[in-house]
VOBA-1610 file (N, C-alpha, C; in pm, whole numbers, padded with zeros to 5 digits, always signed):
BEGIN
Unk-03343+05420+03814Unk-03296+05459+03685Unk-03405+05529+03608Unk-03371+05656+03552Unk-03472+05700+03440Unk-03443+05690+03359Unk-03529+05608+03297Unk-03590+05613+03177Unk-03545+05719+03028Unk-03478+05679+02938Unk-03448+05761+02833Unk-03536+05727+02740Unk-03582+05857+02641Unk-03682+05823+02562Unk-03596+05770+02462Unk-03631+05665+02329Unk-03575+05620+02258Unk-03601+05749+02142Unk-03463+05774+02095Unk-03397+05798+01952Unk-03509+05792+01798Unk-03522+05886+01734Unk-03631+05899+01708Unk-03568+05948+01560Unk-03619+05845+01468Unk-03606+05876+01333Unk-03645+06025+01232Unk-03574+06016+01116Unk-03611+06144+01029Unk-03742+06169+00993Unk-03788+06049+00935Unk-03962+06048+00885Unk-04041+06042+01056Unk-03999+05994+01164Unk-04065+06041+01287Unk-04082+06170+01341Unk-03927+06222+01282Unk-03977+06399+01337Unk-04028+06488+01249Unk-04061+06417+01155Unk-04137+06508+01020Unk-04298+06511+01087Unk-04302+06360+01103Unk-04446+06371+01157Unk-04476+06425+01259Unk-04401+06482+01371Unk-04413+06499+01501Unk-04416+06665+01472Unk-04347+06731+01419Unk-04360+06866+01390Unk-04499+06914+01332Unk-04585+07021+01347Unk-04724+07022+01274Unk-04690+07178+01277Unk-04731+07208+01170Unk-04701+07421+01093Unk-04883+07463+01210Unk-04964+07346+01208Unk-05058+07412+01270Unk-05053+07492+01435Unk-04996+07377+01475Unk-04933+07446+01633Unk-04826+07558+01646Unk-04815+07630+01525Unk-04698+07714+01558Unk-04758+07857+01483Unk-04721+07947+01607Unk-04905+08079+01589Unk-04810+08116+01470Unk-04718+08115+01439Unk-04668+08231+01342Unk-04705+08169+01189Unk-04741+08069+01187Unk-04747+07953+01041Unk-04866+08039+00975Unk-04854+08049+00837Unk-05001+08100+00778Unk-04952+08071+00668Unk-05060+07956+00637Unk-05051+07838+00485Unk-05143+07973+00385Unk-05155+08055+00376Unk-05203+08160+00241Unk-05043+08212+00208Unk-04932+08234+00276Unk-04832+08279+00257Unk-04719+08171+00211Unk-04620+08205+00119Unk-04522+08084+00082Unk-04414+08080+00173Unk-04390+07958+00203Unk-04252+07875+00322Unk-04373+07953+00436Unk-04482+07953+00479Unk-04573+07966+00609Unk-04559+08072+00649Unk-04502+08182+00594Unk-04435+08329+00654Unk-04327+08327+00722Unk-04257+08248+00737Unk-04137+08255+00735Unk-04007+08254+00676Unk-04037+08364+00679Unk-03969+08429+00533Unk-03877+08565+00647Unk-03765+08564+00716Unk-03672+08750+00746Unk-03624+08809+00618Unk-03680+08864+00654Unk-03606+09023+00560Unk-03453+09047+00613Unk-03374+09118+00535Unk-03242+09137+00484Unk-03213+09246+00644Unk-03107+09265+00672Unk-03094+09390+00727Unk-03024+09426+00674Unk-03046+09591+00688Unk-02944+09738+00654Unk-02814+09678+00687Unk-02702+09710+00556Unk-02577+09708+00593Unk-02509+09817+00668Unk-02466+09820+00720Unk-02374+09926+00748Unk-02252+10006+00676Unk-02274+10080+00658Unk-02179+10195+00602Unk-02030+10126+00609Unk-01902+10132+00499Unk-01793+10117+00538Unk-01738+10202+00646Unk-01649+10212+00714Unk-01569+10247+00806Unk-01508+10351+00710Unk-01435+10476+00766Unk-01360+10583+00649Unk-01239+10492+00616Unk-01140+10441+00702Unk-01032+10379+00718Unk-01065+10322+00560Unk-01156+10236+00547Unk-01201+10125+00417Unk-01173+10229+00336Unk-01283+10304+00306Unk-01281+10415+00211Unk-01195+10505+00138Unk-01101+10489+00272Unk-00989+10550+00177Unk-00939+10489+00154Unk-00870+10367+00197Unk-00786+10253+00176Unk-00870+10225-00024Unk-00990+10194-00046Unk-01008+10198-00157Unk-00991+10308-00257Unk-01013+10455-00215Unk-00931+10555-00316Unk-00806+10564-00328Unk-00745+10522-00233Unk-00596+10483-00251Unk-00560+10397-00353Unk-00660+10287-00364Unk-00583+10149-00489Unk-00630+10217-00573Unk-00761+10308-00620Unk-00808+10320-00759Unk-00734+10425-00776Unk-00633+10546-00712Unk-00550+10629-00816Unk-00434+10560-00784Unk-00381+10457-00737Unk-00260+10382-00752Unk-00297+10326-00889Unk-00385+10217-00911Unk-00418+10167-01058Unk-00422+10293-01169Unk-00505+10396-01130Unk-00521+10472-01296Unk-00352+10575-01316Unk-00286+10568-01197Unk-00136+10648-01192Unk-00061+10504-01243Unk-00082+10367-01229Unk+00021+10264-01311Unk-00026+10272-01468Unk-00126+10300-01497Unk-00221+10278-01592Unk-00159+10391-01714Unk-00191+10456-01625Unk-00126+10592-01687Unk+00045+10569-01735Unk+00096+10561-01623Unk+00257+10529-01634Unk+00306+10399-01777Unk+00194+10321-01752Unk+00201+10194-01834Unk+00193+10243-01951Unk+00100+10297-02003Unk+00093+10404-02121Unk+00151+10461-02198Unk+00203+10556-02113Unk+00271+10659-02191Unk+00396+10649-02161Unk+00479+10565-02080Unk+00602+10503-02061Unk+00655+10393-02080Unk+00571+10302-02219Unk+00600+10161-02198Unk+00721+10087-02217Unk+00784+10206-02314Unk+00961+10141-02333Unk+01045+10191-02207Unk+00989+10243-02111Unk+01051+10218-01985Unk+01031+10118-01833Unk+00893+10126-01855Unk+00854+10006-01745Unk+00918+09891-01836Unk+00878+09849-02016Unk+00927+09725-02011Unk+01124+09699-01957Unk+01178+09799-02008Unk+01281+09803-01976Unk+01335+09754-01827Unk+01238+09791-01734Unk+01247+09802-01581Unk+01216+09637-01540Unk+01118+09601-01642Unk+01087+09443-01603Unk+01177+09380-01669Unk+01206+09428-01790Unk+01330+09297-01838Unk+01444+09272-01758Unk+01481+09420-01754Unk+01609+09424-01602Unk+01587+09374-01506Unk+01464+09347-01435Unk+01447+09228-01314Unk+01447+09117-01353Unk+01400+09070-01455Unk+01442+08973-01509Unk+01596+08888-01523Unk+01635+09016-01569Unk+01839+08975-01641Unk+01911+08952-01473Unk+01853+09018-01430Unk+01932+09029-01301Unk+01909+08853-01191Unk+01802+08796-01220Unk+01783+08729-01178Unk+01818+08586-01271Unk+01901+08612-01405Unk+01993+08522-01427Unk+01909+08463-01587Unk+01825+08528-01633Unk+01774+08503-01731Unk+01782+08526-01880Unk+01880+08414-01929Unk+01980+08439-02063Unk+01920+08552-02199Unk+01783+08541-02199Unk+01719+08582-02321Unk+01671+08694-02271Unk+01683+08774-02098Unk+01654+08870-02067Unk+01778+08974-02095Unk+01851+08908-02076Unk+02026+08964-02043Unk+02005+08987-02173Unk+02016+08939-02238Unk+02024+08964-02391Unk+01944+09105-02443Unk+01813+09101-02398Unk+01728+09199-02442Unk+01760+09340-02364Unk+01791+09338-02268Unk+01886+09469-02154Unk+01965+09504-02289Unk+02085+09409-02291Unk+02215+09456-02400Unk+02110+09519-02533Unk+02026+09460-02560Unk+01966+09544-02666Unk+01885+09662-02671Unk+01827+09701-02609Unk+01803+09792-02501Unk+01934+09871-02476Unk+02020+09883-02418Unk+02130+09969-02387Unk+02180+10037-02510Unk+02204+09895-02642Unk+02264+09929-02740Unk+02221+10034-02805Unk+02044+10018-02839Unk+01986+10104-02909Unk+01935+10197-02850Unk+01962+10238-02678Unk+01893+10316-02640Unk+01710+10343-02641Unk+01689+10230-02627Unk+01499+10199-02605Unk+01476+10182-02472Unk+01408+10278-02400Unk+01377+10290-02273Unk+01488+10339-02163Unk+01610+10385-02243Unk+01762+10363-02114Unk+01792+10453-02234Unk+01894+10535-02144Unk+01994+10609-02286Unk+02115+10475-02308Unk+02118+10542-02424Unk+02223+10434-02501Unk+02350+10441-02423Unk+02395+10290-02434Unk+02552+10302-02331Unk+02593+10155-02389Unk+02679+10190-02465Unk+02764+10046-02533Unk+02836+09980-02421Unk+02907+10045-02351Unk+02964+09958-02302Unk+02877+09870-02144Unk+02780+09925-02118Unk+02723+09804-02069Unk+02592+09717-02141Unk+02565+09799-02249Unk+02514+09673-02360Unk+02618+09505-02386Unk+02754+09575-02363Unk+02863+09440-02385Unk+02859+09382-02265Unk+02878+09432-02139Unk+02841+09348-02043Unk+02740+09245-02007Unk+02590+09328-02044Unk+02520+09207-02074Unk+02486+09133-02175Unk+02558+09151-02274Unk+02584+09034-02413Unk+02651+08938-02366Unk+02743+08999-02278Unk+02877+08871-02214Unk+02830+08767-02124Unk+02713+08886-02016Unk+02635+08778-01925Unk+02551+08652-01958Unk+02492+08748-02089Unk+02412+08612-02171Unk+02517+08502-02262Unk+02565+08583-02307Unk+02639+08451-02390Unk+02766+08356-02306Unk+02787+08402-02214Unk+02835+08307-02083Unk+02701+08192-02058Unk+02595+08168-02090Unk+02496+08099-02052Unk+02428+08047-02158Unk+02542+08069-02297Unk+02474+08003-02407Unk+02424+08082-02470Unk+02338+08195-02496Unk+02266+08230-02584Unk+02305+08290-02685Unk+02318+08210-02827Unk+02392+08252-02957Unk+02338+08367-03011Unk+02239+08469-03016Unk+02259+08579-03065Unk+02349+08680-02957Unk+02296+08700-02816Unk+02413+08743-02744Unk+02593+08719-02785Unk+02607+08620-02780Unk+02754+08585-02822Unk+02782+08610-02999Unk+02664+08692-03091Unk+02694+08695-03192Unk+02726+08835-03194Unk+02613+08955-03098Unk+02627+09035-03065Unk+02735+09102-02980Unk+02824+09046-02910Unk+02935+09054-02826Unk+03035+09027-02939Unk+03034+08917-03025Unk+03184+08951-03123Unk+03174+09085-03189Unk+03075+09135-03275Unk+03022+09231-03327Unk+03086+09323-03256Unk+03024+09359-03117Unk+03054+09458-03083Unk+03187+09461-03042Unk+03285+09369-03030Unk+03375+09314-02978Unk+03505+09420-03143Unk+03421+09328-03280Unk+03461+09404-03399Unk+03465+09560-03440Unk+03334+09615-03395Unk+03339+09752-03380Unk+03396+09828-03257Unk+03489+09798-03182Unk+03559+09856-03136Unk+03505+09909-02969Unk+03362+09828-02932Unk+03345+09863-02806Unk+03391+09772-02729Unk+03418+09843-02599Unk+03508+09723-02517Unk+03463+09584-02437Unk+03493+09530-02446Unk+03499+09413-02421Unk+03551+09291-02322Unk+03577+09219-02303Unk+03636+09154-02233Unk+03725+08966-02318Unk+03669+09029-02473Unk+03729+08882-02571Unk+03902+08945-02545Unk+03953+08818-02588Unk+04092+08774-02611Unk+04095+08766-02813Unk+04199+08784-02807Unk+04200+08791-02959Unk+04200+08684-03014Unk+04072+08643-03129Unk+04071+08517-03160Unk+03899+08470-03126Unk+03872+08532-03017Unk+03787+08452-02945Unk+03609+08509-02997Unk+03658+08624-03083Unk+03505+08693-03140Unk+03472+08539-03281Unk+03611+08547-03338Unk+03583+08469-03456Unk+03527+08325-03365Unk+03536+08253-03309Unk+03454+08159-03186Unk+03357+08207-03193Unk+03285+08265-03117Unk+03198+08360-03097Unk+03089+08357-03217Unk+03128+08347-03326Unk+03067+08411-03444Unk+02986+08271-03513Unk+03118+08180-03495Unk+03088+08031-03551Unk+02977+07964-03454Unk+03000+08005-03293Unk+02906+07919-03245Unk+02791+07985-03258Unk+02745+08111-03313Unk+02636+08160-03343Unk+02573+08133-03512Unk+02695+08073-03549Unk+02632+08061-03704Unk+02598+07902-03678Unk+02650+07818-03625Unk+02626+07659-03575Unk+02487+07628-03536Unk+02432+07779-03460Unk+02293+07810-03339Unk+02206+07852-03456Unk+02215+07881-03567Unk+02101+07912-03670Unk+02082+08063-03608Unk+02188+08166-03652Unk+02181+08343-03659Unk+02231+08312-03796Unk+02110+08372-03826Unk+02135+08412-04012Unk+02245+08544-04005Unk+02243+08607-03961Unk+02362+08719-03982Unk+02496+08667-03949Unk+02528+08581-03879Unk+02635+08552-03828Unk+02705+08430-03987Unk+02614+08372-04034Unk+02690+08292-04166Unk+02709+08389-04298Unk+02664+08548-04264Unk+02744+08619-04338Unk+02824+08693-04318Unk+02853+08716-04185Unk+02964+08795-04160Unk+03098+08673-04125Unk+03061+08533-04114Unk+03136+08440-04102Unk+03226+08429-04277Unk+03095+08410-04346Unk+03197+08401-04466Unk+03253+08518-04542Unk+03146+08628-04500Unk+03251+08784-04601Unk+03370+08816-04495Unk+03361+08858-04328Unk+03406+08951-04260Unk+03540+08828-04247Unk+03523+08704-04157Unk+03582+08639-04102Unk+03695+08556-04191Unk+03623+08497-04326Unk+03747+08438-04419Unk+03824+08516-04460Unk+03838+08690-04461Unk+03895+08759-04477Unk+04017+08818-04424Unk+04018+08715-04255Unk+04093+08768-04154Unk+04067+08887-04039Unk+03925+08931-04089Unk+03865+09025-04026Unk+03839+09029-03850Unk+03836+08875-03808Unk+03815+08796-03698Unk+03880+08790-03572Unk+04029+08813-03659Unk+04156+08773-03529Unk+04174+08853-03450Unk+04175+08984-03424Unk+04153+09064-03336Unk+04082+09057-03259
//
């Protein structure tokens, strides 16, 4: 059997190592001269290179676009938004359509998405859909159903809706 040397502690191999036996050590120099230097990087690849002029006029062409088109990109994000079922987005599309900000104006699918939103609750949508329901763009209410419409938006705290509730609506203005 041979013999294994025994296992040899941290403070044992401190002592067992000596900077003197090792030609490259020179105690006038700091860490003994052992110290490597850096190497030369290498150049990116073109592939890289362009791949990075590519993102920086993609960024200053969004940048740009972002700019000087902002009532249309926002338009473009709210609409991904509405589309993906989001009551207070739907809402802001219909407002947007109505007033023509970022979209040319188009009432009648401003009412569509008043309808989408206020199908999901949201009382200025459904205050906006009787409204428009009153001025004569089309719609999809039953007669009767704007004056509804109006109350559950004046119930929801729409300050416009508790005055067109008490001038337009006690008047009979509603039933249509």
């Amino acid at each position: 059997m041979a013999a294994t040397e025994p296992l040899l502690g941290e403070s044992e191999l401190r002592h067992r190592w000596q900077p003197q036996n090792d030609p490259d050590w020179d105690p006038d120099l700091p860490y003994g001269g052992k110290v490597y230097l850096a190497r030369k990087k290498k150049p990116d690849p073109m592939h890289v290179r362009v791949a990075e002029a590519v993102v920086i006029i993609l960024t200053l062409s969004f940048a740009f676009y972002a700019y000087f088109y902002f009532d249309h990109l926002h338009f473009r994000v709210t609409h991904a938004y509405a589309w993906m079922g989001f009551p207070q987005a739907q809402h802001q599309v219909g407002q947007r359509y109505l007033n023509g900000k970022g979209v040319e104006k188009h009432g009648g699918k401003a009412m569509e998405w008043f309808k989408k939103a206020a199908d999901q609750g949201h009382p200025h949508a459904k205050y906006n859909l009787a409204i428009g329901h009153l001025k004569g763009y089309k719609t999809p209410l039953k007669p009767g159903e704007a004056h509804e419409l109006i109350a559950h938006a004046a119930a929801n705290g729409v300050k416009e809706a508790h005055r067109v509730l008490n001038e337009v609506c006690s008047r009979g203005g509603c039933k249509d």
